[in-house]
C-alpha positions as CSV (number, residue, x, y, z in Angstrom):
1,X,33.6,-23.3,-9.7
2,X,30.9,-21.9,-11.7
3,X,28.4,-19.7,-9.8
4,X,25.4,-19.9,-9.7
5,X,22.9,-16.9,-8.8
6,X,18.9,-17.0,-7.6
7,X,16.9,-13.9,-7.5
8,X,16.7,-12.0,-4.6
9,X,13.1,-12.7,-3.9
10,X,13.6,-16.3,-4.5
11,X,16.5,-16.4,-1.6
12,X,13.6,-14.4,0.3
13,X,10.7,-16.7,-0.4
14,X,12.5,-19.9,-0.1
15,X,11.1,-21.5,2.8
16,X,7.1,-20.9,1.0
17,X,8.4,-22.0,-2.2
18,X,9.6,-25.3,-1.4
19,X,6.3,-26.1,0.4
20,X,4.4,-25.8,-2.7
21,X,5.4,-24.2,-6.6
22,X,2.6,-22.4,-8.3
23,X,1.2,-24.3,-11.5
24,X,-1.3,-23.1,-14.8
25,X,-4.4,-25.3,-13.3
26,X,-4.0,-24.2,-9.9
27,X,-3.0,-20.5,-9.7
28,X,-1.8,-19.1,-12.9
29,X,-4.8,-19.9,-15.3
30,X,-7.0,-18.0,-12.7
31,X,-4.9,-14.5,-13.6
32,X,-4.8,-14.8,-17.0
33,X,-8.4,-15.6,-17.7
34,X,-9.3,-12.4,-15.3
35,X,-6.8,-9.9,-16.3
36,X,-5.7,-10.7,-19.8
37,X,-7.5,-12.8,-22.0
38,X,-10.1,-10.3,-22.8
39,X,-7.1,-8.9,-25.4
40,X,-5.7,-11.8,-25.6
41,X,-7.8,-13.6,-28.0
42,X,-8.7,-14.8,-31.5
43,X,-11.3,-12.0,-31.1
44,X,-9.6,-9.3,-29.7
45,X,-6.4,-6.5,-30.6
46,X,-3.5,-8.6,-28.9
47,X,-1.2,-9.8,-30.7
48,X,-0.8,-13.8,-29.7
49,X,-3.7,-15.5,-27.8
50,X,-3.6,-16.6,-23.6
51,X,-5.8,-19.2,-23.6
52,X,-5.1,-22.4,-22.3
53,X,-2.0,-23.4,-21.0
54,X,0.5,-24.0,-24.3
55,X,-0.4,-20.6,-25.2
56,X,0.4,-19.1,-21.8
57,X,3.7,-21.5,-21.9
58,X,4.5,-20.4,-25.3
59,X,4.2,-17.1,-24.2
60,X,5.5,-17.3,-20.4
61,X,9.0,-15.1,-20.2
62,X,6.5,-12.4,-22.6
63,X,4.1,-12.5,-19.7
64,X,6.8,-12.4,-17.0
65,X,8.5,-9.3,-18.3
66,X,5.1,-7.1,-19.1
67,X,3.7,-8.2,-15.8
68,X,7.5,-7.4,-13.6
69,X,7.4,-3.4,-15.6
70,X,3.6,-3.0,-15.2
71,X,3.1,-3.0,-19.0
72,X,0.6,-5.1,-18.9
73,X,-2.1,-5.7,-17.8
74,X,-2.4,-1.8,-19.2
75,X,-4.2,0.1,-16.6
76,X,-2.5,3.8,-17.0
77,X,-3.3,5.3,-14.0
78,X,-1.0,5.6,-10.9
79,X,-3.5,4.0,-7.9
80,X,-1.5,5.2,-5.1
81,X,-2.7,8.8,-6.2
82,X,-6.0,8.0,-6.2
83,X,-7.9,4.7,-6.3
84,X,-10.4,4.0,-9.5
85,X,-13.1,1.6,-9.8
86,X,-12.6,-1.4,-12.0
87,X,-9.1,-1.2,-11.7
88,X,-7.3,-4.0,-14.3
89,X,-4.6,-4.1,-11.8
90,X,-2.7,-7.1,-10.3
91,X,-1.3,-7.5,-6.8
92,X,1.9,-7.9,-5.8
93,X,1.0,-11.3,-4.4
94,X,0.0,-12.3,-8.3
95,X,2.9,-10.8,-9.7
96,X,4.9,-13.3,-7.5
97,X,3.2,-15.9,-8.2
98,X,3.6,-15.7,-11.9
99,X,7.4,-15.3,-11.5
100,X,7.7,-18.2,-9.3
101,X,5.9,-19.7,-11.6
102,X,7.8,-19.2,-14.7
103,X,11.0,-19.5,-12.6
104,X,10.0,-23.0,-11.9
105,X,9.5,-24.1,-15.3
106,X,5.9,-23.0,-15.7
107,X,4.7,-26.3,-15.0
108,X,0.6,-27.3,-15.8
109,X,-0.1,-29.4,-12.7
110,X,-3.5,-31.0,-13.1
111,X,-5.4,-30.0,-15.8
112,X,-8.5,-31.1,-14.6
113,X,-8.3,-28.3,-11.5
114,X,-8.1,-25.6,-14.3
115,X,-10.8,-23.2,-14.3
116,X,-13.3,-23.0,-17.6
117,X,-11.7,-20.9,-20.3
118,X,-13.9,-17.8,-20.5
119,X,-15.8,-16.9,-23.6
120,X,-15.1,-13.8,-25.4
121,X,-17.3,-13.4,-28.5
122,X,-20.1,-10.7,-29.5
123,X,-22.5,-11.8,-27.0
124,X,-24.5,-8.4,-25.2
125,X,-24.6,-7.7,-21.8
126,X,-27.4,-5.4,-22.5
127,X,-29.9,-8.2,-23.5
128,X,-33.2,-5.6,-23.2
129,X,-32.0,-2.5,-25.1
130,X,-34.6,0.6,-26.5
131,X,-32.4,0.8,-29.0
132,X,-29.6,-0.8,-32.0
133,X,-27.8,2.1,-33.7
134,X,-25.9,-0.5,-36.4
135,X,-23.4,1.2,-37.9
136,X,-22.3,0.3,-41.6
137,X,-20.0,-2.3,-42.7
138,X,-17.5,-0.8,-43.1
139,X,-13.9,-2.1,-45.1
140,X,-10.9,-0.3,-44.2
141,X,-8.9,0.9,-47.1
142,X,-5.5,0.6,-47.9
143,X,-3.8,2.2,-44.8
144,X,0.0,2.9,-43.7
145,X,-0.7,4.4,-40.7
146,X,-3.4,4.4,-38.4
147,X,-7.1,5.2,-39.4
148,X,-9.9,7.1,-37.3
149,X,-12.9,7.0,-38.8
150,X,-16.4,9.0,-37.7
151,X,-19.6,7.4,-38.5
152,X,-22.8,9.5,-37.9
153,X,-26.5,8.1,-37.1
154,X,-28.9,10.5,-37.4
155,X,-31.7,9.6,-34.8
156,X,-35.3,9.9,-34.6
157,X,-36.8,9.7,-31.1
158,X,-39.8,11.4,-31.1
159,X,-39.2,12.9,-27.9
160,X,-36.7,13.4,-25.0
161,X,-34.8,10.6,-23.7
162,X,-32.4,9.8,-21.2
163,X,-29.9,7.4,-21.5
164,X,-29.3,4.2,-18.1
165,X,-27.0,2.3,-19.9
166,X,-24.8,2.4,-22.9
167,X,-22.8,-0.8,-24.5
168,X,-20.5,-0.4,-27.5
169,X,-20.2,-3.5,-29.5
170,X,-17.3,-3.5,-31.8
171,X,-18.0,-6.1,-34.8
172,X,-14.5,-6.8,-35.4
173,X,-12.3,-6.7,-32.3
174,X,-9.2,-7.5,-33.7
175,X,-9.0,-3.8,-35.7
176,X,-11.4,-1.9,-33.2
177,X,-8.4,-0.3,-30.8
178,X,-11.1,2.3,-29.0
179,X,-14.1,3.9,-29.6
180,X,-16.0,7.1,-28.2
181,X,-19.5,8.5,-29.0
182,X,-20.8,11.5,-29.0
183,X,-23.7,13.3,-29.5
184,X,-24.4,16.8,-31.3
185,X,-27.5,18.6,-32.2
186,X,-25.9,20.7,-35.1
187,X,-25.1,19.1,-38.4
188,X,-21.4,19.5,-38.5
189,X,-20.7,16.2,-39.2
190,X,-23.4,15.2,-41.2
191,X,-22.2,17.4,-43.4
192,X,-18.5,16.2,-43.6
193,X,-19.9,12.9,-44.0
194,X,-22.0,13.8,-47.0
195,X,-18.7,15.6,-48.5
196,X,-17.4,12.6,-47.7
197,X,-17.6,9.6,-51.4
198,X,-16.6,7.0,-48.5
199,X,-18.6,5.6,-45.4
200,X,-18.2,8.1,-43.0
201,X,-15.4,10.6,-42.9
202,X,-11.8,11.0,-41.6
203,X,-11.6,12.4,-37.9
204,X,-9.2,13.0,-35.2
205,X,-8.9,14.6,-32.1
206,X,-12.8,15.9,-32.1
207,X,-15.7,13.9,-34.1
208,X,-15.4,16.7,-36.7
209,X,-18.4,19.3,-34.2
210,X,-17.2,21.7,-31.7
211,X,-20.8,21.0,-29.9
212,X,-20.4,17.5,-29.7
213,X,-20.9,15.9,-26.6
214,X,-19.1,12.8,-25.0
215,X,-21.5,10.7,-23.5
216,X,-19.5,6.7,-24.0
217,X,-16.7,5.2,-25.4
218,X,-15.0,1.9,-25.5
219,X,-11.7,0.4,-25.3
220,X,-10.3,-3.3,-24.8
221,X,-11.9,-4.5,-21.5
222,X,-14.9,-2.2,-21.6
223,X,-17.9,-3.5,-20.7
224,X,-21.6,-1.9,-20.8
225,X,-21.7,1.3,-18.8
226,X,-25.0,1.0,-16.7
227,X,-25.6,3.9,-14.3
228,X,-26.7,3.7,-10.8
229,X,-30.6,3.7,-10.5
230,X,-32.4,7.1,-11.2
231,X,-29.5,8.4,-13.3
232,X,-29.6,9.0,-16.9
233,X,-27.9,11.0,-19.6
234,X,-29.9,13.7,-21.5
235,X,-30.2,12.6,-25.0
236,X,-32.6,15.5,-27.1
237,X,-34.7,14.5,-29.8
238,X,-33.2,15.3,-33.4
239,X,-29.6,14.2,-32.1
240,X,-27.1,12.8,-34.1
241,X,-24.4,10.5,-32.9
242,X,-21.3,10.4,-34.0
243,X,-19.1,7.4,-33.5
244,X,-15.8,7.8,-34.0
245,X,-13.5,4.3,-34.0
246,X,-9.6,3.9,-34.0
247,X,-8.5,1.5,-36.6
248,X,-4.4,0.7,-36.1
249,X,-2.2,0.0,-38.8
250,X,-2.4,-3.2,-40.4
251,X,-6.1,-3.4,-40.7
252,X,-6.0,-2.8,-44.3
253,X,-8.8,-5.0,-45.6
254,X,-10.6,-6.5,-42.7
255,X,-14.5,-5.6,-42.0
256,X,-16.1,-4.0,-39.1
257,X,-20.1,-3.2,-38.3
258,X,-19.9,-2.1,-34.9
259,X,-23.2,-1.1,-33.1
260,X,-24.4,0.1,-30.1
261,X,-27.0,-0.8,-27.8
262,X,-28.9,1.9,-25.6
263,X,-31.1,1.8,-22.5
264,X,-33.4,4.6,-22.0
265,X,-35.9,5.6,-18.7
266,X,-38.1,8.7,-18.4
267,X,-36.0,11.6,-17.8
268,X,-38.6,13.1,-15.4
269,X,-37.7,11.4,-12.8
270,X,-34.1,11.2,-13.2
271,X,-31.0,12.8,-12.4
272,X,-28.6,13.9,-15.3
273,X,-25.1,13.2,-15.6
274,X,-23.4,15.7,-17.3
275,X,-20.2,14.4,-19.5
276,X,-18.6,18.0,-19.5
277,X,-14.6,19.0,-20.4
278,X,-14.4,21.0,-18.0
279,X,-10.7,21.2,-17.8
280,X,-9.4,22.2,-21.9
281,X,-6.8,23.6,-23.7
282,X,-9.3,26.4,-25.3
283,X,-10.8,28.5,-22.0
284,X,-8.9,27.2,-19.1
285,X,-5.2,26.8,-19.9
286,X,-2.4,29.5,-18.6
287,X,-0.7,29.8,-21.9
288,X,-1.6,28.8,-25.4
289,X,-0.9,25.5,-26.1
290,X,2.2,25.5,-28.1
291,X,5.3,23.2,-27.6
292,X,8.4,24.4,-29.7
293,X,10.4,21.8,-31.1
294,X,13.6,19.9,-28.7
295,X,11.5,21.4,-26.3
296,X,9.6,19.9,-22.9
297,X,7.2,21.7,-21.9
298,X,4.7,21.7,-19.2
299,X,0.9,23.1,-18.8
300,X,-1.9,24.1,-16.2
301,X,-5.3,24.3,-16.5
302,X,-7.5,25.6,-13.7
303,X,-11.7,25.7,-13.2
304,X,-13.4,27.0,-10.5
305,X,-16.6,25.1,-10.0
306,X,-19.9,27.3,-9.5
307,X,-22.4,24.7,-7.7
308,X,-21.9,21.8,-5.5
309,X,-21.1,19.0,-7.7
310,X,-20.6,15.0,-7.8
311,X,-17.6,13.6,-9.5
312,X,-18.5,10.1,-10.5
313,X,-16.1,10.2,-13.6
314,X,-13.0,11.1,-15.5
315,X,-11.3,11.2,-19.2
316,X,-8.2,12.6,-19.4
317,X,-7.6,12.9,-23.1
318,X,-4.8,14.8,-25.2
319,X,-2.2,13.3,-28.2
320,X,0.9,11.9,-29.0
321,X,3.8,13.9,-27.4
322,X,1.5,14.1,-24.3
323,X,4.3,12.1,-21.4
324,X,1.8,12.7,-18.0
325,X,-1.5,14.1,-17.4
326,X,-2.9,14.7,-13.7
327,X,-5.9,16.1,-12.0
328,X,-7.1,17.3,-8.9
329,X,-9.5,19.5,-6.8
330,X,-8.4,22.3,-4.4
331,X,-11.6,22.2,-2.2
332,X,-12.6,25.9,-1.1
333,X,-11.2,24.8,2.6
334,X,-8.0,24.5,0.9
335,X,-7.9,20.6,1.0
336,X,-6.2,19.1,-2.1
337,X,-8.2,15.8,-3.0
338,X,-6.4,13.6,-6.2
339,X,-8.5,12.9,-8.6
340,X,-6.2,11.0,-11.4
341,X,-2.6,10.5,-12.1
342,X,-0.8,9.3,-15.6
343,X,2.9,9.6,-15.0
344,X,3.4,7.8,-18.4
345,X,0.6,9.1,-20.8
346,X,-0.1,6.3,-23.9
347,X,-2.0,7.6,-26.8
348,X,-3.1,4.3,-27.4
349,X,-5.0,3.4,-23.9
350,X,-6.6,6.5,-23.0
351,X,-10.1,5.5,-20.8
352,X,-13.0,6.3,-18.8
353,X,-12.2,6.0,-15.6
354,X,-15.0,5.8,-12.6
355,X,-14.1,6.6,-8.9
356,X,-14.8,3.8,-6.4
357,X,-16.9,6.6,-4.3
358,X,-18.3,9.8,-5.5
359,X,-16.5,12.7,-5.1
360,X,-18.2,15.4,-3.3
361,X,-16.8,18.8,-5.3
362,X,-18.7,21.9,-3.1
363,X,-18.9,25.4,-5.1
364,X,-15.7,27.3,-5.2
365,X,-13.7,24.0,-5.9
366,X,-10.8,24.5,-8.4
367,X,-10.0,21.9,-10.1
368,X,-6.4,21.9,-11.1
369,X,-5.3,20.1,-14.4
370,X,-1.3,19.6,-15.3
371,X,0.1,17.9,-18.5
372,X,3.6,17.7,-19.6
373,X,4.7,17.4,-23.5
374,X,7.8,16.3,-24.7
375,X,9.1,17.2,-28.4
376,X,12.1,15.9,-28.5
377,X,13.6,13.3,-30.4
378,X,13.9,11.5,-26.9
379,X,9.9,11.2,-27.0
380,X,9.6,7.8,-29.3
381,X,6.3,8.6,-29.9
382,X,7.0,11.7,-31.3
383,X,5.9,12.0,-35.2
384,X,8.0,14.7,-36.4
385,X,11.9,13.3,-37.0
386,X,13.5,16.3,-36.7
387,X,10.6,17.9,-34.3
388,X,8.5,20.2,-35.3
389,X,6.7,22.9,-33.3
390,X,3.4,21.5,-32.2
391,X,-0.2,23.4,-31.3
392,X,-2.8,22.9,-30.4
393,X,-5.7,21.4,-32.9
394,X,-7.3,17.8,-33.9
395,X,-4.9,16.2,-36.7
396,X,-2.3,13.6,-35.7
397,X,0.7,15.5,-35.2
398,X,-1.3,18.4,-33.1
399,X,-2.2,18.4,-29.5
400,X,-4.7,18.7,-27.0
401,X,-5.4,19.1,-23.0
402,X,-8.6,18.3,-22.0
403,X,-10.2,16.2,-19.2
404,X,-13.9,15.3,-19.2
405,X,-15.6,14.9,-15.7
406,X,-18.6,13.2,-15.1
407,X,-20.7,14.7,-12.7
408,X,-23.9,15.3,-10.4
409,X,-25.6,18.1,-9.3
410,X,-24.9,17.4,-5.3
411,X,-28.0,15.8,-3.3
412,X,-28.1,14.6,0.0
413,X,-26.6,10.9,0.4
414,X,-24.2,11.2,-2.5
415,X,-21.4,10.0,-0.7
416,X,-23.0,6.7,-0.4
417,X,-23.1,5.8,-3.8
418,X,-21.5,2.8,-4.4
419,X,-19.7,2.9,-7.6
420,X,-17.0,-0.2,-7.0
421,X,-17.7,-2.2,-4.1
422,X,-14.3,-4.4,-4.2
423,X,-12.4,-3.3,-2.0
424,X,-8.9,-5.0,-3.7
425,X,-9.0,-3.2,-7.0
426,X,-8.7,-5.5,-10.1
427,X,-8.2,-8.7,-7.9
428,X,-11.4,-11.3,-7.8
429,X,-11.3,-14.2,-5.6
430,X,-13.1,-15.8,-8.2
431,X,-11.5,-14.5,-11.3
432,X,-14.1,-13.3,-12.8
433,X,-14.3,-10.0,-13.5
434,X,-17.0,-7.7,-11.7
435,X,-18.5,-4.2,-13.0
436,X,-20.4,-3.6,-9.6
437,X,-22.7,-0.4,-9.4
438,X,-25.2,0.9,-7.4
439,X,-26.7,3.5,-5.4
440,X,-27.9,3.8,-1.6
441,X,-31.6,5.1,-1.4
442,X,-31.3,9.2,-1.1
443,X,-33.2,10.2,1.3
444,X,-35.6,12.4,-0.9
445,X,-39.1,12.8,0.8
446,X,-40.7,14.7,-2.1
447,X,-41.0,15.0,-5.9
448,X,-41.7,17.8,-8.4
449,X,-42.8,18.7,-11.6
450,X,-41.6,21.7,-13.2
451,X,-43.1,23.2,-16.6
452,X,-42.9,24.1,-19.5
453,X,-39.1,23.5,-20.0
454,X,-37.9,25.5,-21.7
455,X,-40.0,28.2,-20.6
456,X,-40.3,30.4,-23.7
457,X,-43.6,32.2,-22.0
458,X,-44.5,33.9,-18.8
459,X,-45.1,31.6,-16.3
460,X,-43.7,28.7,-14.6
461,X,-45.7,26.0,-13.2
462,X,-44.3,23.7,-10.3
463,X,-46.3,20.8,-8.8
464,X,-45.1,19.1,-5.7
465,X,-47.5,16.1,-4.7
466,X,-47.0,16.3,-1.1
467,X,-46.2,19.0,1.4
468,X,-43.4,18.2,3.5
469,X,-44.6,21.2,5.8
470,X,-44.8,25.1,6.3
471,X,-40.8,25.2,6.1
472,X,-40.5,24.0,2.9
473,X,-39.4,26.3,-0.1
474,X,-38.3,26.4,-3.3
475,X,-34.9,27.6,-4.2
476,X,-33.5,28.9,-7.2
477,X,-30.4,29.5,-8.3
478,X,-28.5,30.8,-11.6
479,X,-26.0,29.6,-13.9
480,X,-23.5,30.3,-11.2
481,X,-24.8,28.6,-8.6
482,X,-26.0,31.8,-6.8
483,X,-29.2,31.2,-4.9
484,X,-31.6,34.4,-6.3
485,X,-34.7,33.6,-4.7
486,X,-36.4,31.7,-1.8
487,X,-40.2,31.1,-2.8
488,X,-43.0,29.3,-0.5
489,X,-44.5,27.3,-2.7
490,X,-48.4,28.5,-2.7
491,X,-49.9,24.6,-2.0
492,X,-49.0,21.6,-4.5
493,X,-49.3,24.2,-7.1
494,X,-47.0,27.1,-7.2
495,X,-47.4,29.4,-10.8
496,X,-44.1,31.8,-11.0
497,X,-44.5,35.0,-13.1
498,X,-41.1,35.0,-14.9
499,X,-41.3,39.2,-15.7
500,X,-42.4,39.6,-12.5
501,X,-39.3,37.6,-10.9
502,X,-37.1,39.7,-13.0
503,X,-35.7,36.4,-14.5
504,X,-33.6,36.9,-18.0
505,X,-32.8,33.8,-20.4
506,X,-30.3,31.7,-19.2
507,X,-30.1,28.4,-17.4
508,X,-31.7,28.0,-13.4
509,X,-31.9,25.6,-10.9
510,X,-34.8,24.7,-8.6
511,X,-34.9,22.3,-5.8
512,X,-37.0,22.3,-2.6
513,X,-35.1,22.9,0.6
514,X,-36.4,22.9,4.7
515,X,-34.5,24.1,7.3
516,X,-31.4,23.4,4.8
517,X,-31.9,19.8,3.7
518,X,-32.7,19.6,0.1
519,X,-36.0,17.6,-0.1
520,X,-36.1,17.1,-3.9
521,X,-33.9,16.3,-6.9
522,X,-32.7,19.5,-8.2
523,X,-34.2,20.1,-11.8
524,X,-32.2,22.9,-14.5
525,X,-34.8,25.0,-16.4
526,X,-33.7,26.9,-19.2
527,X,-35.7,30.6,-20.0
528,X,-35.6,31.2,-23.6
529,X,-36.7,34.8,-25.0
C-alpha cells in the first residue's frame, strides 16, 4: 500500500483545519496586499506581479517557499535582538495560514469578501512640500552589470533651513533598486559631475565627497520620513545634494526622473537630528580593513560617546563580501543594550532602520560594531572567481564598515517618544500598512535665543523670555561633553565675553539647567576665529 505523508504541522493543526481552510478573499489577499505588493507590481522591482488572486495562484508554491525561509517579505534584521519600528515582518500565525492555504489548493472563496487591491503609483504622501528637487531624465546606457549613478542639485535657499520631512519619489520603480541622499557643502561632486559628458557621474560606495552627509534614502517599501514634531535636520544654505540611485542589471534603456520632495520649519526652534557614522572602517576599526583572499575574516569597531545622546536611528552599510553586521551599546553601567542584528548581510536590501522607542545613550557609552567578511569562493556573492584580496575603499569589488546613527542631543522626556506605536511589528489588523510617529510633549518650561551663531566676534548674546527662577543657569559644555562653565544668566538678557571666558574655536553646547533638570532645548554654537 502506497503511503501517504502530511506535514507535521498539518497532523498538529488538524482539528482547526477541518473547521475552516483559509481562502484569497478571506485571509490571504489581506497579507499580500500589506506585505508584498508594494514590490510586487507593474510599478515596482519584483519580478512577477501579486495582485489579485490568479497572480497570487500563479505564483502560490513561489510565495510558500520565500515566506517558510524568511526570504521574503525581506526585512534583514534579526527582531529577537532587538525590535525595529515598521518592521515588514509576518507572524507565525500568517505564515501558517499561507501554507494551509496553499496546501489546500489555494482556493479563492468569495470574491466579493476580498479587500480593494491597493494602489501603488507615483502619488506623494507629502502633498504640501517647500520644496521639488527634480532630478533629470535620465536613460540608462547599455549596462552588463549594475549601475550607480550620482546626480547633484545645487540648491539655493537663501538662508538656513531645517528639514521635517523628506520623501524620495523614484520616477521609474521598476529600475530604481535604492536610493540615498546626501548633502555636502564642498564641491566634490559638482566637480566629477562636470568631468562627467553624461548626466551625472558614476559612484559607489560614497556619493563621490568625503564631507557628504546622509540625511534620506529610499528603498522598496519606503515611505516619506516625517520626524516627530520640533525635530528637523540642519540643511545650510549653499548645499548641494547628491542623489545617488542603484540601477540593477537589465535596465539598459528604460527612463527614470526621480525627485524629491522636502518639508522645511524654522530651525530656531527645533531640535537637530544628526545623521552621523559614527561607527566606520576609517577612525574606529581595530585593524585596517583588509580581507585576504580564501579568507573569513571578522572586524570590530568601537566609539565612545562624549554627551548624553538619543538613538532614534540606524544604517548599517558595507559591500558585497559583507555576511553579518551587528551593533550595540555598552552603557557606562556596563549594561549591554542591542541595537541591530544582520546575521545574513544582503548588499541589495541594506535600510534605514528606526527603533520603536528612543534609545537613551548617556556619555561614556561605547558603542560596539562587529562585521564578518567572507572571501571565499563559498561566498556567492563574492565578485572575484578566484578571490582576490579585498580593502577597504568605494568601487564594487572593495569594502566598507560603517553604521550611521541617528540621534538627539538627550532632553528630558525622550524616552517617551513614540516612534512605532504597533506593538505587533509588521502585522495590521487592517492590512494596511502604518508609518506611525510622534512625540509626547517635553516638558520644557522655557526657550532661548542664542546669537550670533557662529560667533566670529566677542560676545555672545542669550535671551530667555521668561525666568524660571533664581536657580536657573546656563550651562555650557565642549565638544566633549564636558560641562566648562555654570553662568546665572543676568535677567532675560545675558551678554558673554568670549576672551574673557577663555573660550577657543570649536563647537559648545548651552542649555539652561535648575536644580539638575534641563529647562530648555540644548542649542550647539560654534566659535570661529
Amino acid at each position: 500500500m502506497k503511503k501517504i505523508y502530511f506535514p507535521i504541522w498539518l497532523i498538529l493543526a488538524w482539528p482547526i483545519l477541518s473547521q475552516a481552510q483559509p481562502t484569497w478573499s478571506d485571509d490571504i489577499a489581506c497579507i499580500i496586499y500589506s506585505h508584498c505588493s508594494g514590490c510586487h507590481t507593474s510599478n515596482g522591482i519584483a519580478p512577477f506581479n501579486l495582485m489579485d488572486y490568479p497572480e497570487a495562484y500563479a505564483n502560490r508554491y513561489a510565495i510558500q517557499s520565500s515566506v517558510n525561509d524568511k526570504s521574503m517579505p525581506p526585512w534583514p534584521p534579526n527582531q529577537d535582538f532587538r525590535e525595529l519600528a515598521h518592521a515588514n515582518v509576518l507572524t507565525d500565525d500568517e505564515i501558517t495560514l499561507i501554507n494551509q492555504w496553499v496546501d489546500f489548493g489555494a482556493p479563492e472563496g468569495d470574491p466579493m469578501n476580498a479587500p480593494e487591491p491597493p494602489v501603488f503609483d507615483n502619488v506623494s504622501e507629502i502633498t504640501d512640500e517647500d520644496m521639488i528637487l527634480e532630478l533629470p531624465e535620465y536613460t540608462v546606457p547599455p549596462i552588463s552589470s549594475d549601475l550607480y549613478k550620482c546626480f547633484v542639485i545645487q540648491t539655493d535657499l537663501g538662508e538656513d533651513k531645517s528639514i521635517t520631512g523628506i520623501e524620495i519619489i523614484p520616477g521609474n520603480r521598476n529600475i530604481v533598486h535604492h536610493v540615498l541622499v546626501y548633502q555636502d557643502l564642498s564641491n566634490s561632486a559638482v566637480n566629477q559631475d562636470n568631468n562627467d559628458p553624461s548626466e551625472g557621474f558614476t559612484c559607489f560606495g560614497t556619493p563621490g565627497s568625503s564631507s557628504a552627509e546622509l540625511i534620506a534614502g529610499w528603498a522598496p517599501g519606503s515611505r516619506a520620513r516625517i520626524l516627530p514634531a520640533g525635530m528637523g535636520i540642519p540643511l545650510p544654505n549653499g548645499t548641494n545634494i547628491v542623489v545617488q540611485i542603484h540601477y540593477p542589471n537589465g535596465s539598459t534603456g528604460e527612463v527614470d526622473a526621480t525627485k524629491i520632495k522636502l518639508k522645511f520649519a524654522d530651525g530656531n526652534n527645533l531640535r537637530t537630528v544628526y545623521n552621523q557614522p559614527i561607527l566606520n572602517f576609517i577612525e574606529n576599526i581595530n585593524e585596517p580593513l583588509v580581507i585576504p583572499a580564501n579568507t573569513v575574516k571578522s572586524f570590530h569597531a568601537e566609539f565612545e560617546i562624549p554627551i548624553d545622546v538619543t538613538g532614534i536611528n540606524i544604517a548599517p552599510h558595507a559591500h558585497l563580501i559583507c555576511t553579518s553586521m551587528r551593533c550595540e551599546a555598552e552603557l557606562p553601567s556596563g549594561e549591554i543594550v542591542p541595537l541591530i542584528d544582520i546575521p545574513e548581510w544582503d548588499f541589495n536590501w541594506q535600510g534605514f532602520y528606526d527603533f520603536k522607542s528612543p534609545v537613551i545613550l548617556p556619555a561614556n557609552t561605547k558603542l560596539h560594531g562587529y562585521a564578518t567578511y567572507d572571501n571565499t569562493s563559498n561566498n556567492p556573492n563574492n565578485p572575484n572567481n578566484p578571490p582576490q584580496m579585498v580593502t577597504a575603499g568605494e568601487a564594487t569589488t572593495d569594502e566598507m564598515m560603517v553604521f550611521y546613527v541617528s540621534f538627539l542631543l538627550k532632553l528630558p522626556g525622550d524616552e517617551n517618544i513614540v516612534i512605532d506605536a504597533d506593538d505587533h511589528a509588521g502585522h495590521h489588523d487592517d492590512c494596511t500598512p502604518t508609518n506611525s510617529v510622534g512625540i509626547a510633549d517635553l516638558d520644557i518650561r522655557m526657550e532661548m535665543e542664542i546669537f550670533p551663531n557662529p560667533v566670529n566676534g566677542s560676545n555672545i548674546r542669550i535671551e530667555l523670555p521668561q525666568i524660571s527662577g533664581n536657580d536657573s543657569m546656563i550651562e555650557v559644555s565642549d565638544a566633549t561633553g564636558k560641562k566648562i562653565a555654570t553662568i546665572r544668566p543676568s535677567g532675560m538678557t545675558t551678554i558673554l565675553d568670549v576672551e574673557e571666558q577663555g573660550w577657543t574655536t570649536g563647537i559648545y553646547f548651552f542649555r539652561i539647567v535648575e536644580n539638575g533638570t534641563q529647562l530648555t532645548r540644548t542649542h550647539k554654537i560654534v566659535i570661529m576665529d
